[in-house]
N, C-alpha and C positions, 0 to 999 in steps of 0.2 A: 525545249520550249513546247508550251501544249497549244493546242488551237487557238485559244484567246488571245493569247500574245499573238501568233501568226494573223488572227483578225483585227486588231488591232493596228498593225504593221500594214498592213495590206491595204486597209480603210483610210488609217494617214499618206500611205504614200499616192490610192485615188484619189484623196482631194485635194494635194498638193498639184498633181497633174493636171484637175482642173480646173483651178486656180492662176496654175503656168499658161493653162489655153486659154484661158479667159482674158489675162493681163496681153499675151499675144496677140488674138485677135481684136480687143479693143484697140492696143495701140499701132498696128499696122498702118504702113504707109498711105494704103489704096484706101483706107476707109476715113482719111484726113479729112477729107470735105465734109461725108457723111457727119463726123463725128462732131465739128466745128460748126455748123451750119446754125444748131439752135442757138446757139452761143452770139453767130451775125445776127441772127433774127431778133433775140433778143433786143440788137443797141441799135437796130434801125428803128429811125423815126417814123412813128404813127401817122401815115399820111390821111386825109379823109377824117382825120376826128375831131 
């Protein structure tokens, strides 16, 4: 195999990685509130309008 292929390989398997860290850290436990929050905000009623 010449370089290309090993760049190739190398570059798919970075962004596979992160991709994994990505999908990891969004769906982490500790960041439930953080992540759901806009989501309450959204369906609460507009008070004041």
């Amino acid at each position: 195999m010449n370089f290309a292929v090993w760049a190739y390989i190398l570059f798919t398997f970075s962004l596979v990685v992160v991709f994994v860290f990505i999908i990891f850290h969004y769906y982490n436990p500790r960041r439930k509130k953080e992540v759901e929050a806009p989501k309450h905000r959204m369906l609460d009623d507009d008070e004041g309008r």
